[in-house]
N, C-alpha and C positions, 0 to 999 in steps of 0.2 A: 456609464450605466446603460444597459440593456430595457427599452420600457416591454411588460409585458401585455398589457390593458386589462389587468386582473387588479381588480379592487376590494380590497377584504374594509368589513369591520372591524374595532375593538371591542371585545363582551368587558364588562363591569370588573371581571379580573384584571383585564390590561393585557388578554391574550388574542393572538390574530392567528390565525389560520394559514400555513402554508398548503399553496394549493398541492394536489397528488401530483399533477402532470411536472410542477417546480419538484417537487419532490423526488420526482421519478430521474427526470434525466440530469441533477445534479447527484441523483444516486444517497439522499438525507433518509435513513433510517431512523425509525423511533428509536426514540433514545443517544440521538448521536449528539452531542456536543455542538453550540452555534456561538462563534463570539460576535458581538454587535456591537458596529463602529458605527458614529454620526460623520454629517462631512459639512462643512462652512457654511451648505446653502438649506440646511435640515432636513436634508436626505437620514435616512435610518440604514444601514446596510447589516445584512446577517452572511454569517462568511462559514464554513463548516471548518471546527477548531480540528487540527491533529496535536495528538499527545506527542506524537513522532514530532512533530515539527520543531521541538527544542532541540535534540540531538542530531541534526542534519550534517553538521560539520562531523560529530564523533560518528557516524557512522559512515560517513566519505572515507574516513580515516580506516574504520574496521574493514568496508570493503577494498582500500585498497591494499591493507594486507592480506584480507581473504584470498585474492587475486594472485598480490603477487606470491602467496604459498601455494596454490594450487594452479593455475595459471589459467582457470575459468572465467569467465565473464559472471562479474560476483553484483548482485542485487538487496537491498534494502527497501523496502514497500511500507506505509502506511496501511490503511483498509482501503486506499481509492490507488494511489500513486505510486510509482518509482522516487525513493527519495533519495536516493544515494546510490550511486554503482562506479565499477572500476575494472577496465577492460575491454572497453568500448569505448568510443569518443562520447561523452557528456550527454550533448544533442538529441541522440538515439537513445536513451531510455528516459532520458528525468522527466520529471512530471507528465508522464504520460501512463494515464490512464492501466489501471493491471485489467486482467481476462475477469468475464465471471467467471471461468471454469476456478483461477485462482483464490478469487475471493469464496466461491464454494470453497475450497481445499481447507481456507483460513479457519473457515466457520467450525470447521472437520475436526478441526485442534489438533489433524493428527501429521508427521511428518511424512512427506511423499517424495519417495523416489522413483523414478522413469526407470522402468523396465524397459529391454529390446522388443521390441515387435507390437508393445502397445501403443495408440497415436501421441504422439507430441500433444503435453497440454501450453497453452501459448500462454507467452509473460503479459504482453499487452492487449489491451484489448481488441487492436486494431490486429493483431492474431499475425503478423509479417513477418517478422524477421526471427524472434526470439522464443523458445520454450523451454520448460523447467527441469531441468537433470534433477534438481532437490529442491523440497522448500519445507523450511520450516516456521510455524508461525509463532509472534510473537506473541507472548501471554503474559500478562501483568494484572494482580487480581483477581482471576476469573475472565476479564476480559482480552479480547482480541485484538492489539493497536499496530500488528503488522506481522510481515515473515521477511526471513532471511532465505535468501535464492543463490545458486547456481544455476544461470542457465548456459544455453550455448544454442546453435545454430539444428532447426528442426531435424534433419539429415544426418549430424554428426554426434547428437548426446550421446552422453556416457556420464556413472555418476558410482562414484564408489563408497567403500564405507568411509572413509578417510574424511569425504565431504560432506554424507548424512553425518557422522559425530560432528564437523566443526559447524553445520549448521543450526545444530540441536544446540550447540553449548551456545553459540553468541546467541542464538531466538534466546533462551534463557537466561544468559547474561541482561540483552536489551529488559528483557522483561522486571528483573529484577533492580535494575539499574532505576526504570520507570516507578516501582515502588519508593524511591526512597528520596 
């Protein structure tokens, strides 16, 4: 554990205050989901829960056949993360951190595809390697719990209808899947 030297109250309800700046560069929007774990020495930890985070394995599984049908370097995201991809060694995308351009996209609810001659929008946030030929977001509820991606190399996208439809159906598979 990280100490910060930030020391909150509890008010009479039994609620504490995260600060904005914790707030900020863990990227904890209102209303986002915290699960809280104790630990041996009565530490309290608050950890940001993903709904994505139960189907990590089945969606390993989707992107690797997404992959190997289309032969793209195929992506799965939460609203913070890479959680899944296939086409790429491991290392290079998981858990790392998505763009804000894509987390806008997500909010967008709408599906995006990369035109010729418009800038690459970047998969990660660290904006290097990778950017989106498609992405669709995942919708369950009304809510936003991730997108499904095609990306590939800033220089070389390309993204056709073929991949806009199978990202539109698995985001709404994923989505529907999360309902139930």
């Amino acid at each position: 554990m990280k100490a910060t030297g930030i020391v909150r109250r509890i008010d009479d309800l039994g609620r504490v205050v995260i600060p904005k700046e914790i707030r900020r560069t863990m990227r904890i929007r209102e209303g986002d989901p915290l699960e809280i774990y104790t630990d041996k020495d009565g530490g309290v930890i608050f950890k940001k829960y993903s709904l994505m985070g139960g189907v990590v394995d089945f969606a390993g599984q989707l992107c690797d056949t997404l992959n190997r049908t289309t032969g793209q370097v195929t992506v799965i995201t939460d609203r913070d993360s890479c959680i899944a991809s296939a086409g790429v060694p491991r290392r290079e995308l998981m858990e790392k951190p998505i763009s804000p351009q894509l987390e806008r996209l997500m909010e967008g609810r709408q599906i995006y595809q990369y035109k010729p001659g418009e800038p690459p929008v970047p998969l990660c946030a660290d904006g290097e390697k990778f950017a989106l030929a498609t992405a669709a977001p995942i919708l369950s509820e009304g809510d936003v719990l991730g997108c499904v991606v095609f990306a590939g190399e800033a220089e070389g996208l390309s993204s056709g209808e073929v991949e806009y439809k199978l990202a539109q159906s698995i985001a709404a598979f994923l989505g529907r899947h999360m309902e139930s």
